[in-house]
Rosetta silent file (secondary structure, phi, psi, omega in degrees, C-alpha in Angstrom):
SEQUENCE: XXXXXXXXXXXXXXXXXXXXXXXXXXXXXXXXXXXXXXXXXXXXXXXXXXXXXXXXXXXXXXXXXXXXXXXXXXXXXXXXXXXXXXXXXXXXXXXXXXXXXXXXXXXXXXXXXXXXXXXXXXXXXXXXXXXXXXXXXXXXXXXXXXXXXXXXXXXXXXXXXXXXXXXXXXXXXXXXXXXXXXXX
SCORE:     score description
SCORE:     0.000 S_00000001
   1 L     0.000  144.350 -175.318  -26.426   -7.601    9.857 S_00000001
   2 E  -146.765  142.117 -179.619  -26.514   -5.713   13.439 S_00000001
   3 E  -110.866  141.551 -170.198  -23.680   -5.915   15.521 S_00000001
   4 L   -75.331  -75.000  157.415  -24.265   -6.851   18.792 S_00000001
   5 L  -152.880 -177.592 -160.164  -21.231   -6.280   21.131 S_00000001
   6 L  -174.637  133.584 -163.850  -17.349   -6.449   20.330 S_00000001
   7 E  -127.538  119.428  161.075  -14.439   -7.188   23.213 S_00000001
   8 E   -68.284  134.748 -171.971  -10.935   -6.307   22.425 S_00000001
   9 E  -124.794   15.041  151.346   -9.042   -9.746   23.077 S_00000001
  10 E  -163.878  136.136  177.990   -5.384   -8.387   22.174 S_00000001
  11 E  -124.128  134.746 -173.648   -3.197   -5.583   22.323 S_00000001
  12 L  -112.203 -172.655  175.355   -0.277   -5.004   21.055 S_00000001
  13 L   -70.699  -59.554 -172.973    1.990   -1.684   20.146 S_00000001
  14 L  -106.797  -23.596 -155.342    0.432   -0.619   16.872 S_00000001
  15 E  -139.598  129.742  155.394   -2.557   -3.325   16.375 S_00000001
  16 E  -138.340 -174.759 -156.485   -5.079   -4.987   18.561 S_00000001
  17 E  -137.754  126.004 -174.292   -7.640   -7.915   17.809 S_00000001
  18 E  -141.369  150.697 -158.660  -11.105   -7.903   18.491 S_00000001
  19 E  -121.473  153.360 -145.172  -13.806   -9.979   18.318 S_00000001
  20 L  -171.016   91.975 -174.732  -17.411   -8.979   17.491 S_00000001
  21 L   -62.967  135.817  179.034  -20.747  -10.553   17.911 S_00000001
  22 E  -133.025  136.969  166.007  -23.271  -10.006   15.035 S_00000001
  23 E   -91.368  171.741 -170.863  -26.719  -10.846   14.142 S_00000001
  24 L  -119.913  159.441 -179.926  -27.533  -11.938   10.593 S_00000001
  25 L   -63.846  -33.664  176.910  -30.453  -10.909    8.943 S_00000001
  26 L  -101.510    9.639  156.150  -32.468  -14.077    9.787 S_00000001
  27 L   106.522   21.425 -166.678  -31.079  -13.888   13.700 S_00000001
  28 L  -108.934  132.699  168.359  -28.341  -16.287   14.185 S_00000001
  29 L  -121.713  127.664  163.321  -25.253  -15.037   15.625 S_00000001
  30 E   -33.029  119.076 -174.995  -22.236  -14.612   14.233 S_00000001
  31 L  -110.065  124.448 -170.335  -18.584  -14.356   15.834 S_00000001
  32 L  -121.559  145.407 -177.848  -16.132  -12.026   13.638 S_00000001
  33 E  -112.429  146.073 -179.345  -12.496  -11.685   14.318 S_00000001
  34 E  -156.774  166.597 -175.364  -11.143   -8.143   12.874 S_00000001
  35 E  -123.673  160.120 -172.882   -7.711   -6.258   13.610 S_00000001
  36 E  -138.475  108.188  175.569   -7.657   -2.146   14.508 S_00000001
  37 E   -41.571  145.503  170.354   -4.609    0.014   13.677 S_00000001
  38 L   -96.102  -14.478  170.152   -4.573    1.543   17.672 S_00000001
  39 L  -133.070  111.151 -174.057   -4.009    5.228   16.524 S_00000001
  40 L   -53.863  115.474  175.802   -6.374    5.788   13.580 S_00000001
  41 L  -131.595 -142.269  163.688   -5.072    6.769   10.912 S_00000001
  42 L  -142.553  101.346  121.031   -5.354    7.309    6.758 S_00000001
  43 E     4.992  140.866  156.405   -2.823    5.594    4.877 S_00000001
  44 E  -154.658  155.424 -172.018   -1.714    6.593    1.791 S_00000001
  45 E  -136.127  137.677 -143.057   -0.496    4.242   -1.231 S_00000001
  46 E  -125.009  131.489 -168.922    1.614    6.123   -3.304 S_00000001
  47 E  -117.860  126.608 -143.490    1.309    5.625   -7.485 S_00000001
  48 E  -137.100  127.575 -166.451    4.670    7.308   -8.286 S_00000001
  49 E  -143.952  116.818 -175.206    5.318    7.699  -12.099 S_00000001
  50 E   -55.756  125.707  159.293    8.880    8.762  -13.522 S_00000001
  51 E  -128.956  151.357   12.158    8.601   11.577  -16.540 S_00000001
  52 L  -112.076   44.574  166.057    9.174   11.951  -18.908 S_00000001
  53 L   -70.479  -20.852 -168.309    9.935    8.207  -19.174 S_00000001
  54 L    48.846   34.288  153.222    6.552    7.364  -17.621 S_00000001
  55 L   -72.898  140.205  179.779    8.077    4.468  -15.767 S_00000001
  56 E   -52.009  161.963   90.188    6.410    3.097  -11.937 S_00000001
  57 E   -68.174   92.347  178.821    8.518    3.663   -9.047 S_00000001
  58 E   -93.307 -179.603 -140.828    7.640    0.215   -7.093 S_00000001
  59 E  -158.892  131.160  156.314    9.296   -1.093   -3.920 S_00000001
  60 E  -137.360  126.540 -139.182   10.125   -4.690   -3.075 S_00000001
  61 E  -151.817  109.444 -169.370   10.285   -4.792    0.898 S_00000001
  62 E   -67.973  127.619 -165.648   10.668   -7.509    3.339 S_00000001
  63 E  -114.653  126.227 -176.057    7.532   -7.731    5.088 S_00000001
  64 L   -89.786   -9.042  173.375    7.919  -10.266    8.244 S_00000001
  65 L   -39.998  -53.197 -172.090    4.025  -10.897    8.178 S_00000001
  66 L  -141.891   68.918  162.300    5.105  -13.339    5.120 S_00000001
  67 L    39.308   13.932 -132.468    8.379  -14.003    5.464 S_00000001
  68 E  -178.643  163.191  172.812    9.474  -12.679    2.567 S_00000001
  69 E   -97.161  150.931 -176.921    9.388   -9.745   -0.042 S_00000001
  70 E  -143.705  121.493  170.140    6.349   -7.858   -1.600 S_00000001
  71 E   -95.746  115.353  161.689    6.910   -6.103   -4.677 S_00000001
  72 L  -166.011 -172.991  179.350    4.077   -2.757   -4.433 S_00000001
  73 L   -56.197  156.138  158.976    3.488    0.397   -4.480 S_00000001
  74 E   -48.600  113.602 -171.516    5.393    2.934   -1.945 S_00000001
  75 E  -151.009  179.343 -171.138    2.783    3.477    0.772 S_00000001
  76 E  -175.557  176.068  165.605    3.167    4.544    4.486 S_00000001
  77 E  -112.939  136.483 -159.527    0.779    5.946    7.049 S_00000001
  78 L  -122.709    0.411  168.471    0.002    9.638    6.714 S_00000001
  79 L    40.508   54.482 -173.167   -2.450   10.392    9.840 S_00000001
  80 L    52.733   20.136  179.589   -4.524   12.315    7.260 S_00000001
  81 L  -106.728  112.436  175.955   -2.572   14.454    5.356 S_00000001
  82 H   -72.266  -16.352 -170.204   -1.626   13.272    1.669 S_00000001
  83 H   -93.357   26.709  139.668    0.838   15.293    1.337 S_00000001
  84 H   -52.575   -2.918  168.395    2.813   12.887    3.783 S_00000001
  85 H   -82.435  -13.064 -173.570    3.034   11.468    0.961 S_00000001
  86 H   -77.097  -23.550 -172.703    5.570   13.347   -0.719 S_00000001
  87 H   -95.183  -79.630 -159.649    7.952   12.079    2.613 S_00000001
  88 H   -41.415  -57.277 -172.922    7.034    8.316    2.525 S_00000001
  89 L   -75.199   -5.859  166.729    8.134    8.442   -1.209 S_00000001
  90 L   -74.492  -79.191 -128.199   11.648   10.240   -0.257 S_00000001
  91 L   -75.179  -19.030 -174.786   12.532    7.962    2.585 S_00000001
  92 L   -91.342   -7.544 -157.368   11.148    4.564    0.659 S_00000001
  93 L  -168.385  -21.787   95.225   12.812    5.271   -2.742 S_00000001
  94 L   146.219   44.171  177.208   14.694    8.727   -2.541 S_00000001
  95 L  -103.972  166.032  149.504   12.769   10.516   -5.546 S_00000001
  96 L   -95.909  131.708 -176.272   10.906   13.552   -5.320 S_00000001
  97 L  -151.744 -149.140 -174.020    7.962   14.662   -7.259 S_00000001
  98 L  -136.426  153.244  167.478    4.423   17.058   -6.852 S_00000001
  99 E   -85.140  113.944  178.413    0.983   15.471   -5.981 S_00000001
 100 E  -128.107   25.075  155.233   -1.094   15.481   -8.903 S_00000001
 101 E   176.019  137.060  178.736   -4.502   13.698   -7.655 S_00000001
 102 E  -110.963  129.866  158.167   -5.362   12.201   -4.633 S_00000001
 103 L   -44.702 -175.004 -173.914   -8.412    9.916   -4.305 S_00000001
 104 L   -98.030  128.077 -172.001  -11.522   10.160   -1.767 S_00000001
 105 L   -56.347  132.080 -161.600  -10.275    8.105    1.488 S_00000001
 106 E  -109.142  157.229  170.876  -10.959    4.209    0.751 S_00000001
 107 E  -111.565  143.415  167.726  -11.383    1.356    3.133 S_00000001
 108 L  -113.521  121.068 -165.852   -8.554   -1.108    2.559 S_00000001
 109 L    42.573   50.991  162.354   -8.871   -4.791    3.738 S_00000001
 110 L   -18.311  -41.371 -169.597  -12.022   -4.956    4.652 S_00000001
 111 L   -80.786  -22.312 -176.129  -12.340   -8.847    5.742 S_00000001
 112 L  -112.899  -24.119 -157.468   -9.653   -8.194    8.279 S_00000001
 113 E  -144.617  103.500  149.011   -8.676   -4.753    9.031 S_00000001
 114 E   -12.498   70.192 -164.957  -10.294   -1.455   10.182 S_00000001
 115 L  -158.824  139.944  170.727   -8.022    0.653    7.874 S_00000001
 116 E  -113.907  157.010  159.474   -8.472    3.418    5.367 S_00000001
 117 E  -147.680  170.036  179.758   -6.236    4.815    2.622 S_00000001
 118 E  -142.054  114.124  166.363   -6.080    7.218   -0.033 S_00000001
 119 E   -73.245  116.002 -155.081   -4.369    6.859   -2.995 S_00000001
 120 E  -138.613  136.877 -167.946   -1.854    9.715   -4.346 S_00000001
 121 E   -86.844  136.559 -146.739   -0.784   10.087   -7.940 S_00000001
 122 E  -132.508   98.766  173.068    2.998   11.394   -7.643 S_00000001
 123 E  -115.896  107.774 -162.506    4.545   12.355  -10.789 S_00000001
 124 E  -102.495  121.108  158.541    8.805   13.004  -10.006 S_00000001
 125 E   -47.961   95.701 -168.775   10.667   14.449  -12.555 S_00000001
 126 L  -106.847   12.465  139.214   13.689   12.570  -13.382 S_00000001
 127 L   -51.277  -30.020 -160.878   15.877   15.311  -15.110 S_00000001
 128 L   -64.582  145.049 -179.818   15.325   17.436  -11.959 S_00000001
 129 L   -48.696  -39.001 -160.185   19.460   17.206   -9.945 S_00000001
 130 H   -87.189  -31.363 -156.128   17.800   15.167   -6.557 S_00000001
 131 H   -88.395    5.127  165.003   16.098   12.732   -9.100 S_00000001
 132 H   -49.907  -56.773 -174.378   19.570   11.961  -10.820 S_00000001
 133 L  -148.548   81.235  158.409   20.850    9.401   -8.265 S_00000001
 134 L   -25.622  135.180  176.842   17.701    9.125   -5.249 S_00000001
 135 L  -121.781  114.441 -176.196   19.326    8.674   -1.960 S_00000001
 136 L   -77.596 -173.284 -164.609   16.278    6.617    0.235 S_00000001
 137 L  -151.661   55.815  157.571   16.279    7.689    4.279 S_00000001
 138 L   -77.154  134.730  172.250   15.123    4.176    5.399 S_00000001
 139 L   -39.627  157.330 -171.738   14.264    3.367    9.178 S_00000001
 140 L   -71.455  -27.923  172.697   16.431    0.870   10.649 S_00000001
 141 L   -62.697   11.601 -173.417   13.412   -2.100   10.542 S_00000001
 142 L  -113.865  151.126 -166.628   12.995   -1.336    6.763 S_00000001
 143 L  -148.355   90.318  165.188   14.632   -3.492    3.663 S_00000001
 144 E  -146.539  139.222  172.190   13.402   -2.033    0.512 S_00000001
 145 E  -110.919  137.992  175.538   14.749   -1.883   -2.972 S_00000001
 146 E   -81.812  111.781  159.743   13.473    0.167   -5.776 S_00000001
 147 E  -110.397  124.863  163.907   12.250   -0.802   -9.076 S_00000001
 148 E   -77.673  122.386  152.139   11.032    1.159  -12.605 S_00000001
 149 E  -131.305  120.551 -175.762    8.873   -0.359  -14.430 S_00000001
 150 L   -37.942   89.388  147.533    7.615    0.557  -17.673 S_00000001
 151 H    31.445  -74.338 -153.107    3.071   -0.043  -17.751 S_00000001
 152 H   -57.414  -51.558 -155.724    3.714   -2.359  -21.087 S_00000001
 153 H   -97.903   12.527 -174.443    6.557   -4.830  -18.964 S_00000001
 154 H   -60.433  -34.702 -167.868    4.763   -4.521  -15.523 S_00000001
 155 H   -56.962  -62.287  179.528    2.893   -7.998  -15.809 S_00000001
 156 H   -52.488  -36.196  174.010    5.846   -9.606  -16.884 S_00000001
 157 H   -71.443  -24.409 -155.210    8.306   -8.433  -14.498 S_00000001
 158 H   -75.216  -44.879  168.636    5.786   -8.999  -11.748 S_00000001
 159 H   -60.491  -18.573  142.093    5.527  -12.990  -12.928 S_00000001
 160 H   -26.485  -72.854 -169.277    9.780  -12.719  -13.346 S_00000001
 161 H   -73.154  -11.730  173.762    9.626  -11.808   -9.869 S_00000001
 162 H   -70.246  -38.304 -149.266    6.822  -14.327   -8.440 S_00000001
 163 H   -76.245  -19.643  170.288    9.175  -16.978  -10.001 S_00000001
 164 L   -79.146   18.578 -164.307   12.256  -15.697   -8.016 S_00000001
 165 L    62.798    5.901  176.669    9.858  -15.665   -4.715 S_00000001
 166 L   -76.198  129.911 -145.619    8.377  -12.270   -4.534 S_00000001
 167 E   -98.424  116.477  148.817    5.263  -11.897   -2.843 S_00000001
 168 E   -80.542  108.843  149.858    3.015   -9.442   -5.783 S_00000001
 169 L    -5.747  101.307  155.467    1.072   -6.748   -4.005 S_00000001
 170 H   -38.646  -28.563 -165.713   -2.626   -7.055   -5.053 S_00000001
 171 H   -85.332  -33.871  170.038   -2.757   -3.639   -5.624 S_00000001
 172 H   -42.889  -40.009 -171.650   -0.119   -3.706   -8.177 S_00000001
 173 H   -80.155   -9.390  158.438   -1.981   -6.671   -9.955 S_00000001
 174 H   -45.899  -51.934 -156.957   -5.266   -4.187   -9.510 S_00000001
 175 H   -98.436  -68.584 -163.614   -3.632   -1.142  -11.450 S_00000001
 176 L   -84.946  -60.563 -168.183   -1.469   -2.906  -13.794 S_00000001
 177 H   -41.192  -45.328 -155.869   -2.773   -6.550  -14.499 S_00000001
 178 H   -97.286   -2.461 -177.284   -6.409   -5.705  -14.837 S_00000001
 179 H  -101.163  -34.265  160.939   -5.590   -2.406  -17.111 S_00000001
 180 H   -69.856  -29.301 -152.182   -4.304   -5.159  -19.596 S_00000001
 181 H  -101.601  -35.346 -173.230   -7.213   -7.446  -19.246 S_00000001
 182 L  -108.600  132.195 -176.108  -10.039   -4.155  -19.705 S_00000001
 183 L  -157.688  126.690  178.944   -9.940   -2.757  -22.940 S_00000001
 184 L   -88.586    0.000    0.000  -12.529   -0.075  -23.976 S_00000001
């Protein structure tokens, strides 16, 4: 595949839409529609683990995309710093913790979206005084509720919560679903 030329054909505040002629390996060309965050950034999706209960901190968050709530991970945009990550999980969930691995920066939704992330492993103390009773700091567009969930009941709550209308994250059913499913 060789890309030819590419036209932005909408802009918006945060996102625009652009369309992008391609050749194919045997020469026929190809029209691709793709969307572009407009100030590039790195993401981060935040895997946030309670100790020493070793329960998730997940999110379920009205997303207006799809009408509806999506239960997933805490995540935010972090303009290339993870440890913006340590803020996205205060203000989404009000815990605190230390960053204790970050991934290599990933492309994220590839068929549609220009967009990287990096995924950072959060582990918040929940003896420590602010992790007693988590106060979140949400923006006024934001509607998120917090949930723990235990590894062993994740599947289950997540199909609980499909049946009650909750949009499941992919990435959740990525980490937890498929970690049930793989067995060395």
């Amino acid at each position: 595949m060789k890309k030819i030329s590419e036209k932005m054909v909408f802009e918006g505040e945060w996102l625009s839409v652009h369309e992008t002629l391609v050749e194919s390996k045997n020469g026929a060309s190809i029209v691709w529609e793709s969307v572009r965050r407009k100030k590039s950034s790195v993401g981060v999706i935040i895997v946030a683990r309670l100790m020493p209960s070793k329960r998730f901190i997940l999110i379920r968050q009205f997303r207006p995309a799809v009408n509806g709530y999506v239960l997933s991970f805490p995540a935010g945009l972090a303009f290339g710093d993870p440890q913006h990550a340590l803020v996205e999980l205060k203000e989404e969930t009000g815990y605190t913790g230390k960053i204790v691995a970050v991934s290599p920066v990933l492309k994220t939704g590839t068929s549609l979206i220009d967009d990287s992330g990096q995924i950072v492993y959060i582990e918040a103390d929940e003896k420590s005084p602010e992790n007693k009773n988590p106060v979140q700091a949400l923006e006024p567009g934001e509607d998120i509720s917090v949930c723990l969930v235990k590894k062993s009941e994740a599947v289950n709550f997540f199909l609980k919560e499909q049946r009650k209308g909750t949009y499941i994250s992919s990435n959740l059913w990525y980490f937890f679903g498929l970690s049930e499913w793989i067995k060395e």
